[in-house]
C-alpha positions in Angstrom: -29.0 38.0 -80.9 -32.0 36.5 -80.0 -31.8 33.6 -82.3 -28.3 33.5 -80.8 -29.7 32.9 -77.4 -32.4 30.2 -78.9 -30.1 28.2 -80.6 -27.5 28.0 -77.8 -30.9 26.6 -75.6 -31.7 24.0 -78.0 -27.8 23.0 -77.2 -27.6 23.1 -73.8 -31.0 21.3 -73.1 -30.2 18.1 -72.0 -31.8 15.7 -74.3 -33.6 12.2 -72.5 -31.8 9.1 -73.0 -32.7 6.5 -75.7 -35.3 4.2 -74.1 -33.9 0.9 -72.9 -34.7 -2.1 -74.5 -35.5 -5.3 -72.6 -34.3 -9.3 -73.2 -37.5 -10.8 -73.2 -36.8 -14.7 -73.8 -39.4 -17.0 -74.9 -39.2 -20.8 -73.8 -41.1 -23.4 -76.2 -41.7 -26.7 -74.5 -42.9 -29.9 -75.4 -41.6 -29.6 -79.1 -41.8 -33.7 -80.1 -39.7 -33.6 -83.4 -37.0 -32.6 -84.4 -37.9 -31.5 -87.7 -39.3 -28.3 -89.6 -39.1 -24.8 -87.6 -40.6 -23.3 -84.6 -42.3 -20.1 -85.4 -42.8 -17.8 -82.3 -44.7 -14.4 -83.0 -45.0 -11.4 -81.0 -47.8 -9.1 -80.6 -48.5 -6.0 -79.3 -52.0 -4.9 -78.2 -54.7 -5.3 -81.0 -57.8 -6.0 -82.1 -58.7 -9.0 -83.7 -55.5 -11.3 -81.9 -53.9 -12.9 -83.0 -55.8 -13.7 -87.0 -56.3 -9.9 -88.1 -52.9 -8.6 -86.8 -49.3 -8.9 -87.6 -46.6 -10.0 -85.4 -44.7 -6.7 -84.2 -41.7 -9.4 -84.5 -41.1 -12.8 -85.2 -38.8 -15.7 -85.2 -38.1 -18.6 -86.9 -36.0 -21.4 -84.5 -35.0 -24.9 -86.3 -36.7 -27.7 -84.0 -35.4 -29.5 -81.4 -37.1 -31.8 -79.5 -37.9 -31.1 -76.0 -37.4 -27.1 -75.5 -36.2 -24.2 -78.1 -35.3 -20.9 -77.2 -35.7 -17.4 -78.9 -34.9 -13.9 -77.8 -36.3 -10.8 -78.4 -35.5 -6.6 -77.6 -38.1 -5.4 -76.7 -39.5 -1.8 -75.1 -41.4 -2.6 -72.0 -45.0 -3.0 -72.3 -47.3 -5.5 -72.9 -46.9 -8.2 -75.3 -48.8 -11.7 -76.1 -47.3 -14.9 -78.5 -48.4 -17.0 -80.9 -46.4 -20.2 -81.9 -46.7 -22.9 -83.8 -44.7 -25.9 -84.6 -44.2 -26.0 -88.6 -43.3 -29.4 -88.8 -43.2 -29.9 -92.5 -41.5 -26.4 -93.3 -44.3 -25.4 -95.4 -44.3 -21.9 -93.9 -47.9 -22.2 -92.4 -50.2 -23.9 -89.7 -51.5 -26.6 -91.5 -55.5 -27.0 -90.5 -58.5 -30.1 -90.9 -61.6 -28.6 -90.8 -60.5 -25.2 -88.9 -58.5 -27.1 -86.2 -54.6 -26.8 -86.4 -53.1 -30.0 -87.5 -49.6 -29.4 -86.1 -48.4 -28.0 -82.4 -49.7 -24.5 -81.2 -50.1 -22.6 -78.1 -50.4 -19.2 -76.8 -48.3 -17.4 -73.5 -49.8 -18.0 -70.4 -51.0 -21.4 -71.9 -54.2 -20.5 -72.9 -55.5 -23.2 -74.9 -58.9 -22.0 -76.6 -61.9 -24.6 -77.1 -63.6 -22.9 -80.4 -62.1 -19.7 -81.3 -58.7 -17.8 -81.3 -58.2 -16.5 -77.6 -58.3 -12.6 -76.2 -55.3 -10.5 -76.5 -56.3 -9.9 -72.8 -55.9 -13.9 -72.0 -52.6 -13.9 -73.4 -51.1 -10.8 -72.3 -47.5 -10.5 -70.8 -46.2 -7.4 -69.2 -42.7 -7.0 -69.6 -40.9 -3.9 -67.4 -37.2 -3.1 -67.4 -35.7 -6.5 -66.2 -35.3 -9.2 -68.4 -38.1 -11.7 -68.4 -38.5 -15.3 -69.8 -41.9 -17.1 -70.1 -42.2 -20.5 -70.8 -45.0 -21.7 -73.6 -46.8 -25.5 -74.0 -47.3 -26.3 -77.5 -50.1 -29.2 -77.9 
């Protein structure tokens, strides 16, 4: 009887809903050709941003010039990007001498003078509502 009664809690306990995801739409301006892919990678928190992590998710857009678009589903937290313009479709950021040779940036535009930038510098908080950011490539 009393596994009875245990069981029929476990069913009548009202179970939390799923969490909700959130649109969270990333903006890349200032793409200059239209040729090769814009990679776009997103990050949760972690040490060693962005070189020693891996992208939580990331997307591949064909390049357009002027501004391409990419969305992602995403629980709300915080979040920071990485994107590069792979203008030759080689599948990499092509470097001289430890400098990027093709387009990069970072959200909230932080462009870094000597090394890669803070997780903490890049940071984005997304909540429930949807949210777009808007990224510079250089």
């Amino acid at each position: 009887m009393l596994i009875f009664l245990s069981l029929l809690n476990l069913l009548t306990t009202p179970t939390p809903p799923p969490a909700r995801k959130t649109l969270f739409t990333v903006e890349v301006h200032n793409v200059r050709a239209a040729t090769g892919t814009v990679q776009i990678g997103l990050f949760k928190p972690c040490d060693g941003f962005p070189d020693k992590c891996r992208p939580a998710e990331s997307k591949h857009v064909t390049a357009t010039k002027g501004v391409v678009q990419a969305v992602f589903e995403v629980d709300p937290g915080d979040y920071a990007l990485a994107i590069f313009h792979d203008v030759n479709s080689n599948g990499k950021i092509d470097m001289r001498f430890f400098i990027p040779k093709e387009p990069y940036g970072f959200s909230n535009n932080v462009r870094p003078r000597f090394s890669a930038p803070k997780f903490a510098d890049c940071r984005v908080q997304v909540g429930h509502d949807p949210k777009t950011v808007s990224v510079r490539i250089e």
